[in-house]
Backbone bond lengths (Angstrom), bond angles and torsions (degrees), N, CA, C in turn:
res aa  C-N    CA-C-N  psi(-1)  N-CA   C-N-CA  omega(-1)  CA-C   N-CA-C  phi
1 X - - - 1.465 - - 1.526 111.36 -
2 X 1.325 130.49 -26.98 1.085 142.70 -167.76 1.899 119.15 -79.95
3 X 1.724 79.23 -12.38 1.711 84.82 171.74 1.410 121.29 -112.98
4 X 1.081 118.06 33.94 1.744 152.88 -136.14 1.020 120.88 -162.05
5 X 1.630 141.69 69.37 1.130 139.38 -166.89 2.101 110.46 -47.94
6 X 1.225 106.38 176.67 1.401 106.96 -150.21 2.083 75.04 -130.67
7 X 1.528 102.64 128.78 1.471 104.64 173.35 1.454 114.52 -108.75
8 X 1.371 137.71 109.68 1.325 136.37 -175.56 1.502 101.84 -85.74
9 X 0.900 133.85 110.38 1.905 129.25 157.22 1.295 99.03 -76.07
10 X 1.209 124.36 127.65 1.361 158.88 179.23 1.760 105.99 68.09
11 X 1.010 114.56 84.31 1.247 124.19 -157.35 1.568 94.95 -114.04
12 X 1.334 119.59 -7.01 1.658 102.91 146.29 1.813 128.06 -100.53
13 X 1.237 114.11 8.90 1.240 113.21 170.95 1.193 129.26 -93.73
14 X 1.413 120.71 178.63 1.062 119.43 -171.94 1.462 134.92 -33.38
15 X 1.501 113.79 -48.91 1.654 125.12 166.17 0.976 99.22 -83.67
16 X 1.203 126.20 -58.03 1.945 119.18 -151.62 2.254 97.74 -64.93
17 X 1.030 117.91 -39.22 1.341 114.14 172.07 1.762 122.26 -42.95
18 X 1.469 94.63 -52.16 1.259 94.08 -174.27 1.920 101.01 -81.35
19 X 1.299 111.60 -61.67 1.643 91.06 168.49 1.780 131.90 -24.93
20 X 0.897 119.27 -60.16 1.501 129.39 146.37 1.250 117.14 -30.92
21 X 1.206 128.89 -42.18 1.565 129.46 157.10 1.110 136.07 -43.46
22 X 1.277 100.33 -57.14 1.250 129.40 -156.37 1.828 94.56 -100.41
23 X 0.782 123.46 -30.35 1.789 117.19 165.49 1.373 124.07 -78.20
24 X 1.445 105.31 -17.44 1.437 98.74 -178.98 1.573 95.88 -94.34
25 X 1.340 133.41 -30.67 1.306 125.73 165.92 1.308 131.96 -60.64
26 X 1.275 102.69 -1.98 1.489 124.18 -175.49 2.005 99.41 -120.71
27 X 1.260 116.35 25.25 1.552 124.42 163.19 1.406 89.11 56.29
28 X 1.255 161.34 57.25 1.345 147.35 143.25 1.880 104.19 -110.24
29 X 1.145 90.34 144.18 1.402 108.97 -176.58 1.512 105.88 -71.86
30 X 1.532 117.22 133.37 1.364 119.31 -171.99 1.818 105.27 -128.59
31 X 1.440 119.30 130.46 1.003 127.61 166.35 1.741 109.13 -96.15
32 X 1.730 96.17 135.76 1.661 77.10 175.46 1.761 103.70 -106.32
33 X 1.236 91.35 151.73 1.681 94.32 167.06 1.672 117.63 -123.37
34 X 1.642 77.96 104.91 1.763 86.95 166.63 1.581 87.67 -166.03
35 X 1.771 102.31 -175.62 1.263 125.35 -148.33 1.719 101.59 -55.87
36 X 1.581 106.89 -50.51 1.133 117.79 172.75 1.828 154.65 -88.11
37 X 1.327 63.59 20.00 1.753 101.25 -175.21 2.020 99.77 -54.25
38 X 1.327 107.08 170.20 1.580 100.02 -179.50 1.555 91.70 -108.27
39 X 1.280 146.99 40.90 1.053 173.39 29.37 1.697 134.70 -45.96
40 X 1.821 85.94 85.55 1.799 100.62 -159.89 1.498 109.10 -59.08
41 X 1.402 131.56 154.41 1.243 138.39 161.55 1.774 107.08 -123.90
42 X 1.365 113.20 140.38 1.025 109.38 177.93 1.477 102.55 -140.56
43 X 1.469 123.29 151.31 1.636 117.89 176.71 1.384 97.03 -80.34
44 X 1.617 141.14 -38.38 0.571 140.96 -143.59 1.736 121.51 -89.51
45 X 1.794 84.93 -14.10 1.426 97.75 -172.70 1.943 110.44 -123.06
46 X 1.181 108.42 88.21 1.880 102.97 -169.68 1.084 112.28 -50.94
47 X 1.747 136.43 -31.07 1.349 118.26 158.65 0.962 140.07 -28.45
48 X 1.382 117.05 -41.22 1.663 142.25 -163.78 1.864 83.40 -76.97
49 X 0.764 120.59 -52.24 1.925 123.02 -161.43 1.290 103.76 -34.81
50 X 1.374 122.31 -85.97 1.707 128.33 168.80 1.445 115.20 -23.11
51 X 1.239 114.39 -86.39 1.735 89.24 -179.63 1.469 135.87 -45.55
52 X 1.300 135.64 -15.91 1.041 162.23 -118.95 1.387 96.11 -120.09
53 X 1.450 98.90 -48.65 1.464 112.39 -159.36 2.186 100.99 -102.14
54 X 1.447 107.02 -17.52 1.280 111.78 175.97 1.469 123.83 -50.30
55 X 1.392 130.07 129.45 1.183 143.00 -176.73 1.834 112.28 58.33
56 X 1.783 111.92 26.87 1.674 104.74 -171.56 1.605 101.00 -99.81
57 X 0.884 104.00 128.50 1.904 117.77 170.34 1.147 109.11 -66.40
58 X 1.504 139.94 -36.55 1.451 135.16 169.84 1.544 98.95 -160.31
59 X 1.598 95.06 157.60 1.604 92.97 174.31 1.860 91.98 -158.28
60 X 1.630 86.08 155.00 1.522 107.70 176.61 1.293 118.14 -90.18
61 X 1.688 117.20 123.27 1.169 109.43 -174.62 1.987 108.79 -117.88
62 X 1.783 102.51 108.36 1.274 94.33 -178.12 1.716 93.39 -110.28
63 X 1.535 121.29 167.98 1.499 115.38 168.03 1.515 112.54 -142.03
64 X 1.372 103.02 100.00 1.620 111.78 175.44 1.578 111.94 -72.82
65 X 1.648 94.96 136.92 1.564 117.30 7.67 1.456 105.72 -109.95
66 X 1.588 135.46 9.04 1.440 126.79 174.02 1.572 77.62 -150.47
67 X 1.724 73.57 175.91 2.023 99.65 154.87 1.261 96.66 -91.36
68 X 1.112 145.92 -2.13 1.798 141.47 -174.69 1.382 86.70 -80.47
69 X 0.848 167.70 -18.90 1.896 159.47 179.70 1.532 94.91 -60.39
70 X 1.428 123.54 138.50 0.916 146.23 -154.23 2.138 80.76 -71.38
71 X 1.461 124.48 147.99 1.107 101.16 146.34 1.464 106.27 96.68
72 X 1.566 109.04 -34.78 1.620 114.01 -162.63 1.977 103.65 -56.70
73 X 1.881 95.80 -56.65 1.385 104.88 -172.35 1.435 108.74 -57.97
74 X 1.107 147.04 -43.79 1.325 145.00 164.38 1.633 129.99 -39.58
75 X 2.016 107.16 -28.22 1.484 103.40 174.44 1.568 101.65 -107.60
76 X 1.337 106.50 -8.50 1.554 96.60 164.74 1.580 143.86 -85.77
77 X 2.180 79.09 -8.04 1.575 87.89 167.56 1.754 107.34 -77.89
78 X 1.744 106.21 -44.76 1.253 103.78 -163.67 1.981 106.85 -63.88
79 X 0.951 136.61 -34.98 1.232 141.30 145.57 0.968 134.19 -13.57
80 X 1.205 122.88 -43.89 1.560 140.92 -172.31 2.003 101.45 -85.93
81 X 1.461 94.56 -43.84 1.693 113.73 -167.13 2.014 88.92 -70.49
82 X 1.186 97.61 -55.29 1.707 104.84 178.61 1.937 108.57 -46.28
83 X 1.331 113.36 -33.35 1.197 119.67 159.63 1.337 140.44 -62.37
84 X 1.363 99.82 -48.46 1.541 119.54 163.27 1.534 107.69 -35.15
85 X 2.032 104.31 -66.76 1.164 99.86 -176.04 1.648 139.98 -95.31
86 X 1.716 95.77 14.15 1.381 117.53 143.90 1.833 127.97 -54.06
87 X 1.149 115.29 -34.03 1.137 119.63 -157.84 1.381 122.97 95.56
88 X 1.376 126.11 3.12 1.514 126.43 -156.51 1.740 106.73 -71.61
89 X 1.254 137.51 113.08 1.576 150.12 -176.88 1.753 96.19 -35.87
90 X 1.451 101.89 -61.60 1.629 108.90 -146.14 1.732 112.66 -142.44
91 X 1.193 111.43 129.31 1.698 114.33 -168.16 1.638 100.15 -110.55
92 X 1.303 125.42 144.73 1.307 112.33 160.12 1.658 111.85 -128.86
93 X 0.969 141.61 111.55 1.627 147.04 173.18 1.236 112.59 -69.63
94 X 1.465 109.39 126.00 1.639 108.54 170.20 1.888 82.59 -90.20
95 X 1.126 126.74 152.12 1.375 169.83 170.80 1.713 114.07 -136.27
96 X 1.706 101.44 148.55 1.158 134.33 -173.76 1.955 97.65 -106.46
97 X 1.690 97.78 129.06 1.307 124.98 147.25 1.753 113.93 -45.89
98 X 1.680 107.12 115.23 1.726 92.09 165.52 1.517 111.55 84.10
99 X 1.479 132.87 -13.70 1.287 135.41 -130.62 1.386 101.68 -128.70
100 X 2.101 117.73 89.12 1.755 108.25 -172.17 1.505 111.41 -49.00
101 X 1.490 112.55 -45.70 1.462 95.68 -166.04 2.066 105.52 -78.80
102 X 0.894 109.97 -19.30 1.926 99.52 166.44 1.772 98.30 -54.38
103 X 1.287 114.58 -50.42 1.521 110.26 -166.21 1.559 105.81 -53.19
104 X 1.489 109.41 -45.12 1.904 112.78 -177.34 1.776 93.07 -52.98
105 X 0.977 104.94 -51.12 2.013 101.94 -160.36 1.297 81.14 -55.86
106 X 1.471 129.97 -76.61 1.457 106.62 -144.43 1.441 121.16 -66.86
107 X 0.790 131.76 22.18 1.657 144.76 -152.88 1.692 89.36 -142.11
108 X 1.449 142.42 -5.43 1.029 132.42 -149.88 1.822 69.49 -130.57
109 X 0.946 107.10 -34.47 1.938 94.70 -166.70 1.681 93.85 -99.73
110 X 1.550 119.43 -17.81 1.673 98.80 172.89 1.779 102.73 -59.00
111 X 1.763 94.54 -43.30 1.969 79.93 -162.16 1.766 119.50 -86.11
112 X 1.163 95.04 27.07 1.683 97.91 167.80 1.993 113.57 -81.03
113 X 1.636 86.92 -17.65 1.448 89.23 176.34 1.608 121.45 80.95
114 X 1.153 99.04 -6.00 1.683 107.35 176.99 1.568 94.10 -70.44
115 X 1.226 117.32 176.72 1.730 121.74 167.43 1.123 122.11 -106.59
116 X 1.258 116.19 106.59 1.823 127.55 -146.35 1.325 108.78 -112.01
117 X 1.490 127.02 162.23 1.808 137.54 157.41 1.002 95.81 -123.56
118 X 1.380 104.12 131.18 1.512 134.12 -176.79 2.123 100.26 -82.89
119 X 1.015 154.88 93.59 1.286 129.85 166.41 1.436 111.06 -102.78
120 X 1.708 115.80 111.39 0.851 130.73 -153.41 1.776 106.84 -106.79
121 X 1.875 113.63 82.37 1.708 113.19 -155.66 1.766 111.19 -76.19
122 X 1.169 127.20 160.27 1.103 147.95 138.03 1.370 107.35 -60.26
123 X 1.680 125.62 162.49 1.499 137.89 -166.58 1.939 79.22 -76.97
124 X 1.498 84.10 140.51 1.378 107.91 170.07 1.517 135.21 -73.29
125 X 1.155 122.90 103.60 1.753 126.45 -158.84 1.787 98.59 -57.09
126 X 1.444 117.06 -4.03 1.874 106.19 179.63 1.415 104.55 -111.47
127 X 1.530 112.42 10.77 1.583 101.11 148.74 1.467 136.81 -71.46
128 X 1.303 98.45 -0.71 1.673 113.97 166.41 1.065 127.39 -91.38
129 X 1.821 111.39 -13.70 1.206 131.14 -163.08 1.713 124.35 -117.43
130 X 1.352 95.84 -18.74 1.650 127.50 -157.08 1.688 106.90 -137.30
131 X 1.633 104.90 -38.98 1.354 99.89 -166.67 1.683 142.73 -104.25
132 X 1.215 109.80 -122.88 1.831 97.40 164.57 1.311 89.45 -79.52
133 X 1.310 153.99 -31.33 1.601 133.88 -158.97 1.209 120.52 -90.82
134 X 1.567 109.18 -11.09 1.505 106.62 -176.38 1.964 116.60 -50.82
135 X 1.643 112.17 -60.68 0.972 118.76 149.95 1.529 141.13 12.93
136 X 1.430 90.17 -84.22 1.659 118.43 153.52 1.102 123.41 -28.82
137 X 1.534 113.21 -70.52 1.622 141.03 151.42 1.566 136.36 -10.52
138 X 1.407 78.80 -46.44 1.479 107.99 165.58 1.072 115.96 -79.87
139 X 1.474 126.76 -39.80 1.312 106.96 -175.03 1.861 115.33 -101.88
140 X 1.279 109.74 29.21 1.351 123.27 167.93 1.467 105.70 78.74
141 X 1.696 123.51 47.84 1.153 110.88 -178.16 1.494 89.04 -169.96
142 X 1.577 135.00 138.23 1.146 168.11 14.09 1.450 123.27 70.88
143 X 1.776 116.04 38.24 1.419 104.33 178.69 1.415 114.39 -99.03
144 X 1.361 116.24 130.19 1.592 133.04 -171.18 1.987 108.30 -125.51
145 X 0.581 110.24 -167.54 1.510 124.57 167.52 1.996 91.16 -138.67
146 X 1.259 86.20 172.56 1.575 108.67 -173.29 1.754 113.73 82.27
147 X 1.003 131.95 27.81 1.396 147.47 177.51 2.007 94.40 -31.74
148 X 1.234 98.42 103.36 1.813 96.00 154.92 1.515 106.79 115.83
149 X 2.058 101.59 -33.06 1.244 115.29 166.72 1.782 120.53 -40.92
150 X 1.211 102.49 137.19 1.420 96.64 171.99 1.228 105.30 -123.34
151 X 1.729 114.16 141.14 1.769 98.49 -156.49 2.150 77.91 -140.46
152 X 1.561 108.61 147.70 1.766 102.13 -174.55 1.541 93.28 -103.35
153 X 1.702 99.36 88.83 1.905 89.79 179.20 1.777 113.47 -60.93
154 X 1.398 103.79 165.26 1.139 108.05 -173.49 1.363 104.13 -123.27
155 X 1.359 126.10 174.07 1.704 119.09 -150.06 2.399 82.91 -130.61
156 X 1.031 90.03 121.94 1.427 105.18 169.36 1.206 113.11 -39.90
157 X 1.352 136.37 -32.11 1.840 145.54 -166.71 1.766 91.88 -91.08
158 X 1.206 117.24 -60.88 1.586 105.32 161.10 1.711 114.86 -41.55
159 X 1.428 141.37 -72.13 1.320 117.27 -172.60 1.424 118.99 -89.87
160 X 1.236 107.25 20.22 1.644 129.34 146.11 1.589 109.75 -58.76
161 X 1.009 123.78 -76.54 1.647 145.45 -160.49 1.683 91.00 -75.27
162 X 1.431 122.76 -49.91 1.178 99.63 -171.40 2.054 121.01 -83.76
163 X 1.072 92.87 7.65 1.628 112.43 171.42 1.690 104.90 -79.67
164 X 1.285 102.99 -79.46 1.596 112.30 170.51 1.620 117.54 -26.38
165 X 1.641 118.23 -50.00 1.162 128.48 165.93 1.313 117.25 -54.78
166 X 1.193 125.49 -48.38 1.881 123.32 169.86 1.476 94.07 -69.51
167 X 1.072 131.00 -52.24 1.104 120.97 -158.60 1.878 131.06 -47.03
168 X 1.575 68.67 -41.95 1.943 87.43 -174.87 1.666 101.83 -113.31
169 X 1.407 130.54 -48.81 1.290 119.37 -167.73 1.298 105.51 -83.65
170 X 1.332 101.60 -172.54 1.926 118.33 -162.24 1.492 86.44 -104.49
171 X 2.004 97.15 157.03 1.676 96.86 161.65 1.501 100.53 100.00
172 X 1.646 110.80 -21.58 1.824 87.73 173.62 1.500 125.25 -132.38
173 X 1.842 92.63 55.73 1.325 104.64 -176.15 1.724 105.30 -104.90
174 X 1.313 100.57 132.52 1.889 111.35 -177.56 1.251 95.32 81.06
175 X 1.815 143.89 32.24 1.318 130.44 -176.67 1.744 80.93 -109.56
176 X 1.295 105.45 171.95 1.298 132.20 167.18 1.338 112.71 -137.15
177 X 1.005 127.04 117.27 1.627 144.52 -139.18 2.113 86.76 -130.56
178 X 1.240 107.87 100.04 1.391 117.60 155.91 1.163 135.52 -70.94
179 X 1.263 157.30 52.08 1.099 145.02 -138.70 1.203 125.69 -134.77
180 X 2.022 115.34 127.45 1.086 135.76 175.73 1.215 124.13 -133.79
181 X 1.056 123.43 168.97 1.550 141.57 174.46 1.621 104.81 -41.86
182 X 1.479 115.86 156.69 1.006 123.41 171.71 1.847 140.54 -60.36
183 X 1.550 87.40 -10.78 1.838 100.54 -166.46 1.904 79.43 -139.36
184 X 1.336 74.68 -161.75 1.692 103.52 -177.21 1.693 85.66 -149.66
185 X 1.409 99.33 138.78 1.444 118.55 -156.06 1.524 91.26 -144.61
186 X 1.826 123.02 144.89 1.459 141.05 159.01 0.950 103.14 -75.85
187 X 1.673 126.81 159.20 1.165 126.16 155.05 1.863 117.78 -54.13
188 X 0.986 101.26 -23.51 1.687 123.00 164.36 1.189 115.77 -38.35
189 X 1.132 107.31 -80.00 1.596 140.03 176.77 1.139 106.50 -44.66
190 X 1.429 123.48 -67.05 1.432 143.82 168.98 1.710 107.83 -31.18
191 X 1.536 128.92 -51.37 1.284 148.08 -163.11 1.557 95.50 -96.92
192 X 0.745 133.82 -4.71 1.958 134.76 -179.68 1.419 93.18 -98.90
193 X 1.255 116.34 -64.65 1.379 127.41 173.57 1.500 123.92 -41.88
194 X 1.282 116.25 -51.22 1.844 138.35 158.70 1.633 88.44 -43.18
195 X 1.419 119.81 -71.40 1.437 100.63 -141.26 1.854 93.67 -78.97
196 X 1.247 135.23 -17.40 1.498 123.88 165.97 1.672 125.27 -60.06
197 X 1.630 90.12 -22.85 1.767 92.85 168.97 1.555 112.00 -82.41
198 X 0.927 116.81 -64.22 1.539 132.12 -167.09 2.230 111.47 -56.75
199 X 1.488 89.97 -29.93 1.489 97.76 172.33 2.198 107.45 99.01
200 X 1.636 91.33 -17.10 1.486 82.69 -179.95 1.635 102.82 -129.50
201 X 1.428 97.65 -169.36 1.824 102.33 -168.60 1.622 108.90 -74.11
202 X 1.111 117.27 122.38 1.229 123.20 144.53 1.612 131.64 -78.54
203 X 1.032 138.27 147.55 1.608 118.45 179.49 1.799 102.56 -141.67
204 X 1.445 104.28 119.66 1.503 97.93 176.35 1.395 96.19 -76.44
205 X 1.565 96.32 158.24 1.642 108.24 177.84 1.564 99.78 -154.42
206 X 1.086 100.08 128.65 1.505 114.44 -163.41 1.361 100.31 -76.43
207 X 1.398 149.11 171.14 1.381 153.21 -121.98 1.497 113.21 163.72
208 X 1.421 111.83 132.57 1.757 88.08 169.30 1.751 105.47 -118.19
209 X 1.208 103.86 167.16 1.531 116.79 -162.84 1.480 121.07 -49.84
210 X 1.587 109.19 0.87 1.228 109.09 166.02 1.736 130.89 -126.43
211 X 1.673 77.40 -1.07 2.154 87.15 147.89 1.522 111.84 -97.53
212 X 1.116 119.61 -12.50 1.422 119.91 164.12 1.213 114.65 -83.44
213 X 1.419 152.74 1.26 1.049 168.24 144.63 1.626 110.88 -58.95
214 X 1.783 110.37 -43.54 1.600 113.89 -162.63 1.328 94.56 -103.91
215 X 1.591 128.38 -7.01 1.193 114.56 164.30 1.589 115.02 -85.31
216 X 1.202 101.59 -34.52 1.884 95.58 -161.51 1.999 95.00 -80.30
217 X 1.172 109.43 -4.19 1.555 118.38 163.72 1.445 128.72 -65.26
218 X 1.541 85.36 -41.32 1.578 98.06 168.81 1.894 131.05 -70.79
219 X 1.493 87.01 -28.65 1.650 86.00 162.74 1.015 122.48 -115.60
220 X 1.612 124.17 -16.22 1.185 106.80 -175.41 2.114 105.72 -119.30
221 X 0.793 124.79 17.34 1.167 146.60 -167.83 1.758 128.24 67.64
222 X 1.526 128.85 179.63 1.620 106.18 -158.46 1.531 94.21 -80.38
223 X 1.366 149.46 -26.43 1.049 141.60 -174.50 1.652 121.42 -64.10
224 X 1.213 105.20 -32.63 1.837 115.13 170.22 1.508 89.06 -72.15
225 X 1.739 124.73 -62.15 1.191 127.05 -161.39 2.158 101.13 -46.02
226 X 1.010 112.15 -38.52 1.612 122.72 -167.68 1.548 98.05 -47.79
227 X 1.373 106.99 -82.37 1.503 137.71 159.60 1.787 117.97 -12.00
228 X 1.141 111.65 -69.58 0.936 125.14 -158.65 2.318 102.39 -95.76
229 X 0.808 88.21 -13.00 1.489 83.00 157.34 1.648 112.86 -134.06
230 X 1.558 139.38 23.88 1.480 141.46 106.03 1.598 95.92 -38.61
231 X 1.342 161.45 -74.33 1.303 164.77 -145.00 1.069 99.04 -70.75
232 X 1.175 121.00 -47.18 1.692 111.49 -177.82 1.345 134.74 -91.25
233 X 1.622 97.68 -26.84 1.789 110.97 139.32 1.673 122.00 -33.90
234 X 1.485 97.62 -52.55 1.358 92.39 178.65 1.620 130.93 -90.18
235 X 1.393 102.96 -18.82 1.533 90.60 -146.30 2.334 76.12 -121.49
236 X 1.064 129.34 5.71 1.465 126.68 169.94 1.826 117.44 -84.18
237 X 1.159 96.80 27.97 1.427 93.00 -165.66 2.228 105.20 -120.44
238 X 1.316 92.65 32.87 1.697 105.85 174.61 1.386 99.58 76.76
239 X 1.415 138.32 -0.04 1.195 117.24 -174.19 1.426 133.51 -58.41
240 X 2.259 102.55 -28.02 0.896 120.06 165.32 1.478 136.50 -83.86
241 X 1.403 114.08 5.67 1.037 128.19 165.05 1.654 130.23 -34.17
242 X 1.049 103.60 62.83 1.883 83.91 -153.22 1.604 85.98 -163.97
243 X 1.431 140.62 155.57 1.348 155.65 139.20 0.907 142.47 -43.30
244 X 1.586 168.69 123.65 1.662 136.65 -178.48 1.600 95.06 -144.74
245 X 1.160 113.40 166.37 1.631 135.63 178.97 1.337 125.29 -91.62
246 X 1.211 107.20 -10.80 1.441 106.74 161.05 1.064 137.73 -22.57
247 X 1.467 124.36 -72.58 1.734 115.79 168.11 1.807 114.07 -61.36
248 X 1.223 110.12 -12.21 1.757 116.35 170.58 1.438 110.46 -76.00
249 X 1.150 106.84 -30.49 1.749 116.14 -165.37 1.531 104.03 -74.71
250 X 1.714 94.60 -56.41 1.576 110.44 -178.57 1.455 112.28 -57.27
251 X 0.873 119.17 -49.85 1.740 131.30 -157.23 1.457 117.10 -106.31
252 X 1.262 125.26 -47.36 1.156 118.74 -162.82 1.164 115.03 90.58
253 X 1.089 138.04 27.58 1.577 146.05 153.58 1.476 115.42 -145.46
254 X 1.121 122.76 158.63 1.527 137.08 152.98 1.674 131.33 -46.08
255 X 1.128 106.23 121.14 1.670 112.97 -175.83 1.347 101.57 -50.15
256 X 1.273 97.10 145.10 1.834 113.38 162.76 1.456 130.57 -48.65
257 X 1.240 157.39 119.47 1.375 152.84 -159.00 1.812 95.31 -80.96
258 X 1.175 106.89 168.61 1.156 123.05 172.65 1.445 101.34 -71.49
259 X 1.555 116.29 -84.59 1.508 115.48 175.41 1.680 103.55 -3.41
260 X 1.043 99.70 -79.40 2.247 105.01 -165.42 1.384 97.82 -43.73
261 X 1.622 129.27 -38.18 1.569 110.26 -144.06 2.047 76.68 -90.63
262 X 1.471 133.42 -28.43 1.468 126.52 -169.39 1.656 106.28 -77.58
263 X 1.575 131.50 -18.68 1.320 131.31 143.12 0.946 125.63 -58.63
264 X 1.078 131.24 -37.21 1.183 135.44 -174.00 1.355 122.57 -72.42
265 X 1.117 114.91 -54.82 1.182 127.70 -158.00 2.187 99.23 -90.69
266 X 1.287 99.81 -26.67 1.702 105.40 153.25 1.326 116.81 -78.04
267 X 1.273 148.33 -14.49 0.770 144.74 149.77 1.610 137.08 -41.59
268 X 2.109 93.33 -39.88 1.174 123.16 -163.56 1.558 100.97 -96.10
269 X 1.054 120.15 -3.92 1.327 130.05 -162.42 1.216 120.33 61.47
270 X 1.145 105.10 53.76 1.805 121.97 167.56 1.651 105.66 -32.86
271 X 1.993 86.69 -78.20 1.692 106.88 -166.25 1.064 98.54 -98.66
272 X 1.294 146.66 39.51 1.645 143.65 150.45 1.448 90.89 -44.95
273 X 1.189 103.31 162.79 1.620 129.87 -173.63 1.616 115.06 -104.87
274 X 1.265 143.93 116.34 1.306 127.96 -171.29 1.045 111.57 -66.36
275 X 1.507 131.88 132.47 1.636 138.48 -168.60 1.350 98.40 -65.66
């Protein structure tokens, strides 16, 4: 694998960043795939696919910001097939918890026939930290929809490490890697916890799916806003309520708690304040 550059698609976001990190610190050659890459990849553009994918031993395929984007499951099937006849060894899919159209992608990259890991995430604990919620955060408030829901977020450095692990070691081809946080946490819970890291009050405040719509509009525009609360339409309704072994399966240790990833990341100056 090491004589085989390594292709991250979305290799500035949240996972694909730290994967990219964490491989080049680990001496493996990393291709990035995005628009501006010195070998560009674009979803938008299938030309870009083939070169992209030329001479790569494995590559990570995430697609911001879901497979729920009209269109997504369709270039991630043809992608995968574009791989096939690349030569590419090994595919790994970030996938959505709860999520019909995540289920089409991963079922779209089993039948390309390459030898794939399914990693199938829970909502990400650095969307509070990194994302539309940070914001929020800042201003001592926690508004979500799903009031009561208890959801086991999972910390990005967990399906960081367990990417890298399919990626490069043996043993996690055709696995499906579930993976969440250690508990199941309220948005409550979640916001008690915020305000013990940060030092001041946080307050969850429950929301319904169409002020959560005009907020995540406001920072991230109405088309993420579309997307991303379809996701919460669907998947906020306890279904995910539940535990999995995934980062145990992958790794050999226990997922990260929330608590560590809300120190941490205050520590790091998450929610510092811009001077």
């Amino acid at each position: 694998m090491s004589d085989h550059p390594i292709l991250i698609i979305g290799a500035t976001g949240k996972t694909g960043s730290r994967i990219r990190a964490r491989l080049i610190a680990q001496g493996h050659a990393v291709r990035d795939g995005s628009r501006r890459a010195p070998i560009p990849f674009d979803w938008e553009e299938e030309a870009t696919w083939a070169p992209a994918l030329d001479g790569v031993g494995a590559a990570y395929i995430s697609y911001f910001p879901d497979l729920a984007i009209p269109g997504a499951v369709g270039r991630v099937a043809r992608l995968s097939e574009a791989a096939r006849v690349a030569g590419v060894g090994r595919l790994v899919l970030l996938s959505g918890r709860g999520e019909h159209h995540a289920r089409l992608g991963e079922e779209a990259v089993r039948a390309s026939g390459v030898p794939a890991t399914l990693v199938r995430a829970a909502w990400f604990a650095q969307n509070f930290s990194e994302g539309y919620l940070r914001d929020p955060i800042l201003a001592g408030v926690l508004p979500m929809p799903g009031d009561g829901v208890r959801e086991p977020i999972i910390d990005a450095d967990d399906i960081a490490d367990v990417a890298v692990a399919a990626l490069t070691g043996a043993g996690h081809a055709g696995k499906l890697y579930e993976v969440t946080g250690p508990r199941l946490l309220s948005f409550e819970e979640m916001a008690a916890i915020l305000s013990e890291a940060t030092g001041r009050t946080v307050r969850y405040q429950p929301i319904s799916l169409e002020m959560f719509h005009d907020s995540v509009a406001r920072s991230a525009g109405p088309a993420i806003a579309d997307i991303l609360t379809a996701i919460a339409r669907e998947t906020l309704d306890g279904r995910n309520a539940h535990l999995e072994d995934g980062v145990e399966a992958a790794l050999g240790r226990a997922p990260r708690d929330f608590a560590d990833f809300a120190r941490r990341a205050a520590e790091a100056g998450a929610w510092a304040r811009a001077a």
